[in-house]
N, C-alpha and C positions, 0 to 999 in steps of 0.2 A: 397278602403274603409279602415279606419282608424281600424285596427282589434280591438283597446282597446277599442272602442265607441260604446256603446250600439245600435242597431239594433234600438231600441225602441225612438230614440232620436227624439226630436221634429222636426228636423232638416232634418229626415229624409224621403222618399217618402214613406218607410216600409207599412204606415198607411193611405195614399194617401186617399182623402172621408171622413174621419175619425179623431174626434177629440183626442185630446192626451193635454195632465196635465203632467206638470212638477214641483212636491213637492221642492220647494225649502228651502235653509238654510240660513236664511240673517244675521245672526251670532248676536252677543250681542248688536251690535249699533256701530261701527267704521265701515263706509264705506269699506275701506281699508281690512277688514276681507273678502267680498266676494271670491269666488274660483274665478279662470277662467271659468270654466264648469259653474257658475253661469250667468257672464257675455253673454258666449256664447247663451245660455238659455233664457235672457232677450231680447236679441238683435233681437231672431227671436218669440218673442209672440205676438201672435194678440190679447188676453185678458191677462190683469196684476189684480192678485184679490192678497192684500197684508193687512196684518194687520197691524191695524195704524202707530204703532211702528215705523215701517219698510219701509214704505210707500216712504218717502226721501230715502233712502240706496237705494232703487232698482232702482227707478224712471228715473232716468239718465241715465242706461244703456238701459232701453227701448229705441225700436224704435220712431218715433215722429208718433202722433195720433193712438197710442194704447190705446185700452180700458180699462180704471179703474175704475170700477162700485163700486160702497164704499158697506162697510161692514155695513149691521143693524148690532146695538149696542139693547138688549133687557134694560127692565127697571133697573135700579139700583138695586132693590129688587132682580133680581138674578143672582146679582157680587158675585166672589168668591174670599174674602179677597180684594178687593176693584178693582180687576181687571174683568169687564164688560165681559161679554159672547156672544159672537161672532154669530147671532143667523142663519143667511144663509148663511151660506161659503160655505158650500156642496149644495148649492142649486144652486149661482150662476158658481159654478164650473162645475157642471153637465150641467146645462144648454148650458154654451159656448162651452162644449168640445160637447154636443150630437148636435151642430151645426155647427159640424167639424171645430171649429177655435184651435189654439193651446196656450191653456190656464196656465199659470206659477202662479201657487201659493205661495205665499211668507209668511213664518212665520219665526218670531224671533228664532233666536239661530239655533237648527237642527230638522229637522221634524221627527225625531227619538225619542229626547229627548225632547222636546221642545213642548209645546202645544197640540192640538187634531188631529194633519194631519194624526194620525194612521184610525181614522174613515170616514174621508173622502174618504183616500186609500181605504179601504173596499169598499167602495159604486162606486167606480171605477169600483172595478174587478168585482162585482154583476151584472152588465152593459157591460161590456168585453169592459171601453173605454182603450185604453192602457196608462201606466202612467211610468215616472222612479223617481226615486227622487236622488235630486242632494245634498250631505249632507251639510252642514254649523256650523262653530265654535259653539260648544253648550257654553249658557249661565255659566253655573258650574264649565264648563273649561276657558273659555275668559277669564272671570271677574277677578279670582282669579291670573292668568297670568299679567294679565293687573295690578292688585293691586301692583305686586312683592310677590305674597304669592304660592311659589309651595306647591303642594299636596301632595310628597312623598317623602323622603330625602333618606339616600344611601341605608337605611337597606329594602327600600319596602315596607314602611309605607301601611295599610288598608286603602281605600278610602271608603266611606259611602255616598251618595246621598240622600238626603233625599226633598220631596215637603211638605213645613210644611203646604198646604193651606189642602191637603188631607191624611196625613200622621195621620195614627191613634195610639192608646195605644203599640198596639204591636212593630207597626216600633221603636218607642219611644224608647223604653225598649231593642231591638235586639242593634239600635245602642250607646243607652247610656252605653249598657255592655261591647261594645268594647275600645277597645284603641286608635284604627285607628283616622286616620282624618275624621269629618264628613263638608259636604258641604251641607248648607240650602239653599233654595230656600225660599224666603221669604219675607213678607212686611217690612215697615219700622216699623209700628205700631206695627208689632206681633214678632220683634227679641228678644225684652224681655222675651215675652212668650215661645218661643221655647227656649232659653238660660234656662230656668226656667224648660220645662219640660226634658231639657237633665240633669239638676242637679236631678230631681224628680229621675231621671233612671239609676242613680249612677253615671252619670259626676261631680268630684269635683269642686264646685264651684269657686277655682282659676284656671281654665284649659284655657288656652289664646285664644283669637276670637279675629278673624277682622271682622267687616261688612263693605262693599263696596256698594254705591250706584248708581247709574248712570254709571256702569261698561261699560269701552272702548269707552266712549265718554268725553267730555273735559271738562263734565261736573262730571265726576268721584269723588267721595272721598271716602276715607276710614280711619276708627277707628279702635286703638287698644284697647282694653278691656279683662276679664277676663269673663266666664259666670256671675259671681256673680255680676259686677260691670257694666254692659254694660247696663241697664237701668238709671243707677245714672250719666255715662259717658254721655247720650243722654239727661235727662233731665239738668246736665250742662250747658251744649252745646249747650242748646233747639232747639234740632237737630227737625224739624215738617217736615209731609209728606208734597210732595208737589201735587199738583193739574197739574203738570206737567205730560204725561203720566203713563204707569202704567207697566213697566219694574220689573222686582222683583231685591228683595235686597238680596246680595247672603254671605252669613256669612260663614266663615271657622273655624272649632274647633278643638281642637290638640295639643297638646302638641309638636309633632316633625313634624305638617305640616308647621311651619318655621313660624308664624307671629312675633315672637321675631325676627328674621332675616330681617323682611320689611324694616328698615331703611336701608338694604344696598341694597334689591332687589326694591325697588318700584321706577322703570326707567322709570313709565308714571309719574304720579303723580309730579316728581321730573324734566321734563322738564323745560327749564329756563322761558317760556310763556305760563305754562298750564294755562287754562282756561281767559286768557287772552285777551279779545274783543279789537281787533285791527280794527279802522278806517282807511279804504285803497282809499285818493279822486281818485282813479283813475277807468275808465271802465272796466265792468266784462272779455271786451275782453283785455286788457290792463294788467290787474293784475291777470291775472291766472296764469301765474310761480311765482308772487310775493308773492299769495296766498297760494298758494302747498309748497312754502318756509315756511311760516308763519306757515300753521299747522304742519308742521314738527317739529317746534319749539314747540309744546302746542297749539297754539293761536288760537281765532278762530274769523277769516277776514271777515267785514261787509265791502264791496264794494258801494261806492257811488261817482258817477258821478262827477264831478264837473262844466266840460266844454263837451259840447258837438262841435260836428264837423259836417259843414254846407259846401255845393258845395259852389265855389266863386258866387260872383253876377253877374259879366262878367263872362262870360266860354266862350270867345271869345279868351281869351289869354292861356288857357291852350290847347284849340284846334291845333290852331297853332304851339304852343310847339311839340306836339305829333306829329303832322305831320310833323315836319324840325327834328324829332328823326327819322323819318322813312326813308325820305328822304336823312339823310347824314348829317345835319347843325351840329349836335355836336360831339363831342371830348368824351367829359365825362356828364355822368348825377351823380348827389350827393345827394341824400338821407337823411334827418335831421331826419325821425321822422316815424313812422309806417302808421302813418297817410297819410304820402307822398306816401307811396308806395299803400297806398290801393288804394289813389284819382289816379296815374298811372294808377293801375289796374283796376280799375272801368272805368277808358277813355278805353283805352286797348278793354277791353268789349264791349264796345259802339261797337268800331270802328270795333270788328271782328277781332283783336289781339290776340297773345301770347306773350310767352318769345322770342318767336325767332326775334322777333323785334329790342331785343337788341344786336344783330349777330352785330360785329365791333363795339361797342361801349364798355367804360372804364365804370364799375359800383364801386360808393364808397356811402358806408352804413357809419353813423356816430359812428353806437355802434353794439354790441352784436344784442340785440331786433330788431333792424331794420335791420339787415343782415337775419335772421331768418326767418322775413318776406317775405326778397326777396329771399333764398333761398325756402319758401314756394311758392310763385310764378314761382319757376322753372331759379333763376337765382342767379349765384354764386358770389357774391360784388368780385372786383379785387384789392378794398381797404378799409380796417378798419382800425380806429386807433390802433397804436401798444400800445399805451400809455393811456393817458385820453379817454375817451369814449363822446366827446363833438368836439364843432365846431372848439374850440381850438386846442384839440386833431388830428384832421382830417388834418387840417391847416398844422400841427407840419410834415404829411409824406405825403403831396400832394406834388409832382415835379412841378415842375417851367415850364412855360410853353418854349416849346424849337421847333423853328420853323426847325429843319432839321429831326427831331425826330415825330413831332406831325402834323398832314398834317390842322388840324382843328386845331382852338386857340380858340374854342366856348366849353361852360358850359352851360349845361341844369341845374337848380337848383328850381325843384319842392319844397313850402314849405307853411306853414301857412301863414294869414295875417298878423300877430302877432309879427313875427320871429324877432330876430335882424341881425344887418349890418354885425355882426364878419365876415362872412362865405362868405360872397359878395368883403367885404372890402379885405379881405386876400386873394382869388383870387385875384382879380384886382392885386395888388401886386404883386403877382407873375406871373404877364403876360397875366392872361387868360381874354377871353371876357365872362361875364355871362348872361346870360338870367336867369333873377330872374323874378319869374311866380307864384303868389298865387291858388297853385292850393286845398285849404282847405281855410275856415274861420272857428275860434275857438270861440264859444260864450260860455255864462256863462250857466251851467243846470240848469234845472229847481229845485227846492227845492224837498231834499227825503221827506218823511213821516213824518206825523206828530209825531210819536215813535222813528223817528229817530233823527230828531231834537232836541226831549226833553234830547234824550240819551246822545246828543252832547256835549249843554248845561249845563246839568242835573251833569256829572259825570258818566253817565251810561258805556262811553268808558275808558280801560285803555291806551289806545294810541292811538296815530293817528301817519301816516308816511304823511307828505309832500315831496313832490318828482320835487317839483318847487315853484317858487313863487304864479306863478296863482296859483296855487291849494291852496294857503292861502289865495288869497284873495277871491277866489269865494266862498272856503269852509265857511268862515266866514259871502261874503254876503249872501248867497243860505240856511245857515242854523243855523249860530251864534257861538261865540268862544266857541270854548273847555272849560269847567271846569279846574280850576287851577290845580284838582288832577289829571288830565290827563298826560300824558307822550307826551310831544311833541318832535319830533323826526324827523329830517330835512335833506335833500339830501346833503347840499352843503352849503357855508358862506354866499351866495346871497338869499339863501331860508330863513335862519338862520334869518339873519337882517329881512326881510320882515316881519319873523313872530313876531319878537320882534317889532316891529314896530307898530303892531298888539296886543300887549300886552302881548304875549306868552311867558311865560318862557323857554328855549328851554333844551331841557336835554339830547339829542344823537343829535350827529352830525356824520355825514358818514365820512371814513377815505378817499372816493373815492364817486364820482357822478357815483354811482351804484345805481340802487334800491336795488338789494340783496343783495349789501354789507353794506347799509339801513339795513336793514332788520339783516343781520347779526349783526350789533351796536348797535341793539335793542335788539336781543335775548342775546349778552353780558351783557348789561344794568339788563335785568331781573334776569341772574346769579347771577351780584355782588350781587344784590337786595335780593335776596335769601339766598346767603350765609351768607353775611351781619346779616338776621332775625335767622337763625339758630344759627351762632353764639352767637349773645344774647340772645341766650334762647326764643325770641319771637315765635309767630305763621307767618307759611310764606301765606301773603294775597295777595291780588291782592292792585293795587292802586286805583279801583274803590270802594274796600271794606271799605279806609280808609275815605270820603268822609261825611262830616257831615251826619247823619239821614240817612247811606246806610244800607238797610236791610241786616241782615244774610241771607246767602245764603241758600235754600229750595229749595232741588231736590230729585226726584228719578231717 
């Protein structure tokens, strides 16, 4: 046993019979904030009771067909500062644990700081179910982190926490006498108000404040203001709450808690693709390292299908393939595409197969992604391109077939219907015989959402990556061209034309038929773009912002 881990852990037989609640911390809203311990925690729950907030952050690490029973929300009439009251949390909590299941509570920020999980706890230990809690990034601290606004500078600045939804005269008064830095907890609606009662309580009304909103997710922003001016800054601005959930809005006051310092610390906010809605046509399973790229940049990646992928209509020809693999008929099998190696794998499957099928035979992957894959599968490619990452590429360090050397002069070459000759043509060339076998058909997908379309359309995305040709023409027939204000942003000179051809301005071209290095031409794109706006003194927006009749942006 792990001596650092609680006896009491969900995880554990300790409680064997007996249910057990694990108070968790889902931190301010970036995914990425979870602990391990958190992770750990979700992974073995058989009830998930999570507040709305938070609900996505956790969700994912749960097991598949765990229990999420939704939270009553009581009437409007008794919200506290426009954030709704939670009315059975301790009800369904108690319930699933006194049913010995192992129930994980999840609330925003830390269940220390953060919310009501102190009373729940109570009603735990009155009942003797066992319970641990697993702490998480409190909101007071993230956010301000997150803004570039630290809380105490060399000399050991006083911190002051203050919750303005319950915070009464006295609090007021205790921290408006200090000099420390104070952190609000707060609505959109009520920062004026509270900037108003810390002047009431002898804060000079030029004393510098940031309020941040949507703290730690990419939907973040923050202002600099003074107490005295931070209402006159938002009605400029005409900063309105939004109807978007109900996260508080966390303000920092102080003189030496560094908001005068934000332009050099604010390292979220200042990402070359924050807040930036990128259109990715490719599949959720396709575009998850392209995606994990993307928000590393700021961005935030909406994935939609373009082409789906269909068994051939004969599967008479891929049969036979697989079995003259098993048998001995090839030399080498070559790999064009992920897709290839699933349709392998999923024969493979059929038939009562492994990796080990490919014992004596030559494997060549055409890129990075589809080596990947077949290293998922349990098989090591014995050639990549060293150079370009295409059929060309491949071509450029396949050997020449050589009959003292190579006892077979046969090429298995699993591939789409679609494919082209390059890859067939340039064996042949170099001696080999190919067995060229559709073992995939590529159709058009079916159209996303009707929201998603209009977004296309509309202006609502600031990019899209195209990452081949098809993917511009499906994306266009499947759902209509991009808005002009869009960022069209292309793999390669063959995508490039396609899409011009299509009517699309093109404005990043890849220096390499990479998607990530896509990806990265893009996130350069949004620097210059950036710097570019600073420089002239402009406000740095998004390209969807600029788009005839696009609303100001409205979040919490």
């Amino acid at each position: 046993m792990n001596p650092t881990r609680p006896t009491t852990s969900p995880l554990s037989p300790a409680f064997a019979g007996h249910g057990h609640v694990t108070f968790l911390g889902a931190g301010p809203g970036d995914p990425g904030l979870l602990t391990l311990r958190a992770v750990e925690a979700l992974a073995g729950a058989d009830v998930l009771i999570a507040e709305p907030e938070v609900l996505e952050v956790v969700r994912g690490h749960a097991r598949a067909g765990v229990s999420t029973p939704e939270l009553t929300i009581v009437d409007e009439a008794s919200t506290t500062a426009g954030v709704p009251v939670l009315r059975d949390a301790a009800n369904l909590v108690m319930e699933a644990a006194r049913g010995g299941r192992r129930v994980v509570r999840a609330v925003t920020g830390d269940p220390g700081l953060d919310g009501n999980a102190g009373a729940e706890m109570l009603a735990c230990a009155a009942e003797g179910i066992p319970f641990e809690v697993v702490p998480g990034v409190a909101t007071v601290v993230g956010v301000p982190a997150y803004a570039g606004v630290p809380l105490r500078d060399a000399q050991g600045t006083d911190v002051r926490f203050v919750d303005a939804r319950t915070a009464d005269e006295r609090c007021w008064n205790e921290v408006g006498a200090s000099d420390g830095t104070v952190v609000v907890s707060t609505s959109l609606d009520s920062v004026a108000a509270a900037a108003g009662e810390l002047v009431a309580a002898g804060r000079k009304p030029d004393t510098p404040l940031t309020v941040t909103i949507a703290g730690t997710t990419t939907r973040q922003r923050t202002w600099n203001a003074t107490l005295g001016t931070i209402a006159q800054v938002f009605k400029q601005g005409k900063v309105l709450p939004s109807p978007e959930g109900h996260r508080p809005v966390i303000a920092v006051v102080g003189e030496r808690s560094a908001p005068a310092q934000r332009d050099q610390l604010s390292w979220f906010e200042s990402k070359p693709l924050f807040g930036w809605r990128v259109l990715v046509p490719r599949t959720k399973e396709q575009a998850a390292s392209l995606s994990d790229q993307l928000r590393s940049y700021g961005a935030v990646p909406h994935e939609v299908p373009t082409i789906a992928v269909e068994p051939p209509r004969t599967p008479q020809q891929m049969e036979r393939a697989v079995k003259g693999l098993v048998t001995g008929r090839y030399e080498w099998i070559a790999f064009t595409s992920v897709n290839a190696v699933k349709a392998v794998r999923e024969k493979f499957e059929e038939y009562g197969l492994d990796a080990r099928a490919f014992a004596g035979i030559k494997v060549a992957a055409v890129g990075e992604q589809t080596a990947a894959a077949l290293v998922d599968f349990g098989v090591k490619p014995d050639l990549v391109p060293s150079g370009e990452q295409s059929a060309a590429g491949l071509l450029e360090d396949w050997p020449p077939y050589d009959p003292v050397f190579d006892p077979i002069d046969r090429v298995f070459l699993p591939r789409a219907d679609i494919a082209t000759e390059t890859l067939v043509a340039g064996l042949i060339e170099l001696g080999w015989e190919v067995d060229d076998v559709t073992a995939y058909r590529t159709v058009r997908a079916s159209p996303p959402p009707a929201d998603t379309r209009e977004a296309i359309k509309g202006g609502g995305f600031d990019a899209v990556l195209f990452t081949s040709s098809s993917t511009v023409r499906n994306l266009v027939g499947i759902a209509g061209k991009p808005h002009n204000v869009t960022v069209i942003a292309c793999i390669g000179p063959a995508t490039a034309k396609t899409a011009e051809e299509h009517g699309l301005r093109v404005d990043v071209l890849s220096p390499e038929p990479s998607v990530h290095k896509l990806a990265e031409a893009l996130a350069d794109f949004g620097l210059r773009r950036r710097e570019t706006a600073l420089e002239a003194g402009d406000p740095v927006t998004r390209p969807s912002e600029r788009r005839p009749g696009a609303r100001r942006r409205r979040t919490t």
